[in-house]
C-alpha positions as CSV (number, residue, x, y, z in Angstrom):
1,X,-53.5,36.7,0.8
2,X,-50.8,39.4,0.5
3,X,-49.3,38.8,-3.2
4,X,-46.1,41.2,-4.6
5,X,-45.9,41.9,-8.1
6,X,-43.0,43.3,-9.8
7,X,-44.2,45.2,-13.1
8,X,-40.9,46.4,-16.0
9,X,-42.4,50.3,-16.7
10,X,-41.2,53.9,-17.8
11,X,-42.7,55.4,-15.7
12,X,-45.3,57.4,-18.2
13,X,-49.0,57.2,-17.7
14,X,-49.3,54.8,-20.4
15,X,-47.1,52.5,-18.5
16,X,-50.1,52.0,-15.9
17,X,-52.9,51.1,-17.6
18,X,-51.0,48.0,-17.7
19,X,-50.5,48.6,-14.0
20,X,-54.2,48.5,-13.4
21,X,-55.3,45.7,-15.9
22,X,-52.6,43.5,-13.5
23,X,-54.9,44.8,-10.4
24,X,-58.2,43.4,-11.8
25,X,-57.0,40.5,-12.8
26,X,-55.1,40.1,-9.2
27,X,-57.4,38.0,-6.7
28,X,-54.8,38.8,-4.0
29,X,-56.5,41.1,-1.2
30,X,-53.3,43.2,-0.6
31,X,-51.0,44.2,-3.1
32,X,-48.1,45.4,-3.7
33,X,-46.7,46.6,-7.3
34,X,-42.8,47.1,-7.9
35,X,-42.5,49.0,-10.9
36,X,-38.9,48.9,-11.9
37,X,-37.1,51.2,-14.7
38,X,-34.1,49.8,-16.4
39,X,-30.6,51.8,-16.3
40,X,-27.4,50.7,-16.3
41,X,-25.2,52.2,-13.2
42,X,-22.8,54.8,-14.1
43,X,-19.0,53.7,-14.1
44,X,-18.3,57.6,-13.0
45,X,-17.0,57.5,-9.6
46,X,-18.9,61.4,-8.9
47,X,-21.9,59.8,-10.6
48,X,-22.2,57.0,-8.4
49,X,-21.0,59.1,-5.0
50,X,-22.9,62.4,-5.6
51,X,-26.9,61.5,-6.8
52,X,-28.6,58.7,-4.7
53,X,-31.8,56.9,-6.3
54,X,-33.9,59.3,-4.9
55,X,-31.9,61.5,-7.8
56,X,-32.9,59.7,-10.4
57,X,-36.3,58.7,-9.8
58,X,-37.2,62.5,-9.4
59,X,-35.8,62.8,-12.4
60,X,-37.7,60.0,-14.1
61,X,-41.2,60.8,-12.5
62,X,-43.7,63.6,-13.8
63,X,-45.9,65.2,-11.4
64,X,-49.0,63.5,-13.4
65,X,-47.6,60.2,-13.0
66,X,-47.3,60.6,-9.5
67,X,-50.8,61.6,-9.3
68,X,-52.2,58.8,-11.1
69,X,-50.6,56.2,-8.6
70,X,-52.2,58.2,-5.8
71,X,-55.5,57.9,-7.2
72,X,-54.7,54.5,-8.4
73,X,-53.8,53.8,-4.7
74,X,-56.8,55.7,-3.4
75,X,-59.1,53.2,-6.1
76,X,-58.0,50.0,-4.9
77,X,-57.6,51.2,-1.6
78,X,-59.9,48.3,-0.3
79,X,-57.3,46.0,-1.8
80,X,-54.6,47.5,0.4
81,X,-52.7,48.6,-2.8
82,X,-49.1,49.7,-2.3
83,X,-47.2,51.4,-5.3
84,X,-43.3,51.7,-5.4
85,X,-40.9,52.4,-8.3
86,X,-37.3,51.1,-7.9
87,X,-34.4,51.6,-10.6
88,X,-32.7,48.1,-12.1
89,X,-28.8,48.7,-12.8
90,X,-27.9,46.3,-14.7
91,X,-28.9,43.1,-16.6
92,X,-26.8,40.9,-15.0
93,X,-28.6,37.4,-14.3
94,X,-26.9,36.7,-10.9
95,X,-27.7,40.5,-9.8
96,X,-31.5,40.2,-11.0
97,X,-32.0,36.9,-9.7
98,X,-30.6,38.4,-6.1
99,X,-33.1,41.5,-6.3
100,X,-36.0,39.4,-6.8
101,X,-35.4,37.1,-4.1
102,X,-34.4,39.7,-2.0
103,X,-37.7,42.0,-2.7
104,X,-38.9,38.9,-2.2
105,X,-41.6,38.9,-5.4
106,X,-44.3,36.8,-6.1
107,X,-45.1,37.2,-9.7
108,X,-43.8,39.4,-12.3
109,X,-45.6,40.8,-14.8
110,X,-44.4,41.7,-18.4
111,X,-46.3,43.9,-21.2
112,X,-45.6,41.6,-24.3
113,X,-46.7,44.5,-26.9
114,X,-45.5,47.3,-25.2
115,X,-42.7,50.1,-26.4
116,X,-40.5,51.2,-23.6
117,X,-39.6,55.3,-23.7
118,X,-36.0,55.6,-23.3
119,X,-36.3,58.1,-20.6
120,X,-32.1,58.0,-20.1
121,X,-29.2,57.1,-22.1
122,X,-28.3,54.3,-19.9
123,X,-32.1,52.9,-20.5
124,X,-32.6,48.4,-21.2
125,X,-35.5,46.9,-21.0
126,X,-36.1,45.1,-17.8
127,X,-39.1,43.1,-18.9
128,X,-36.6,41.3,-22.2
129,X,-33.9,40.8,-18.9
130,X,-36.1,39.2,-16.8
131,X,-37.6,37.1,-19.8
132,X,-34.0,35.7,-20.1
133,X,-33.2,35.2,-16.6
134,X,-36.6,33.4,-16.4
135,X,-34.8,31.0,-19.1
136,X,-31.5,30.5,-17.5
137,X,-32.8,29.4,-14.1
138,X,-35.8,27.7,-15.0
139,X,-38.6,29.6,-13.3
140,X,-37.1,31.0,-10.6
141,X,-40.1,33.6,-10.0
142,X,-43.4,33.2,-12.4
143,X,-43.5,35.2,-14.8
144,X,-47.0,36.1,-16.7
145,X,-46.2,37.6,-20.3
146,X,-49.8,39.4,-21.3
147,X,-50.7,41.7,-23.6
148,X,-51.1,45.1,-22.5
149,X,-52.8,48.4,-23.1
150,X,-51.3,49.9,-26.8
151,X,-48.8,53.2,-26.3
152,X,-51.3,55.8,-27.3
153,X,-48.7,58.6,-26.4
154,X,-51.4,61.0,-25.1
155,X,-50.0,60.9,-21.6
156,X,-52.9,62.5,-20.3
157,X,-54.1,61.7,-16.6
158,X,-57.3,61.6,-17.3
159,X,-57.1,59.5,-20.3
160,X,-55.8,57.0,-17.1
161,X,-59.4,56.7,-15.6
162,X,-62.1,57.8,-18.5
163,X,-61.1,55.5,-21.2
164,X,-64.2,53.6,-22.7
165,X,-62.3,50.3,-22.8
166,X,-62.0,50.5,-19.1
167,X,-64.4,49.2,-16.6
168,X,-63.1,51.5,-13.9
169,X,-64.9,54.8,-12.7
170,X,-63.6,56.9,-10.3
């Protein structure tokens, strides 16, 4: 059973222990994870000619959260784990419901306790969008709220795998 979830994040290494508690939890024997960042599109007209998505999510990743959704990857590689990140433009409900039909997701999967880092000024939380869009249209896609792992700001990658209250070793 392939099953595609689409995660809100910030793309920080605090952001995937939330990642990972949503693999556990999965039954699904191939995944693939969506994590989306939240950024309102530019109304400059250079801005929104001259730097592509690739721009921005360059930008927005760190070489150490890159690595830990390699060796994320490379630990459920059994499961057939695929990561992706993806930018959100807006907050529009017509846009959002149109990008999850057309990613065609599964599930989504919001951090209820979790503190966004405004990475960019343009940053909105994806997770409270999708929350509302879920209550316009009546459950267009499910969406599971859960708790997640506590920002603990130590952004470490190791912190990712070695953490006591973790039943993952690597």
């Amino acid at each position: 059973m392939k099953k595609r979830i689409l995660i809100p994040s910030d793309f920080t290494i605090d952001s995937l222990f939330f990642v990972i508690q949503t693999i556990e939890q999965s039954k699904a024997n191939e995944l693939e994870i969506i994590l989306v960042y939240g950024n309102r599109s530019s109304t400059s007209i250079t801005e929104l000619l001259g730097i592509t998505l690739e721009d921005h999510l360059k930008e927005l990743h760190s070489e150490d959260f890159i690595k830990a959704c390699q060796m994320i990857c490379h630990r459920y590689e059994d499961r057939k784990l695929n990561i992706y990140t993806d930018i959100i433009g807006t907050e529009n409900a017509n846009y959002l419901h149109n990008y999850l039909k057309g990613a065609a997701i599964d599930e989504i999967r919001v951090p209820s306790n979790y503190a966004f880092e405004k990475r960019t000024k343009q940053f909105f939380d994806v997770g409270k969008a999708l929350l509302r869009l879920n209550e316009r249209k009546r459950g267009c896609v499910g969406i599971i709220q859960k708790t997640g792992a506590e920002k603990i700001e130590r952004n470490v990658l190791s912190d990712l795998f070695f953490n006591k209250k973790w039943d993952v070793n690597y």
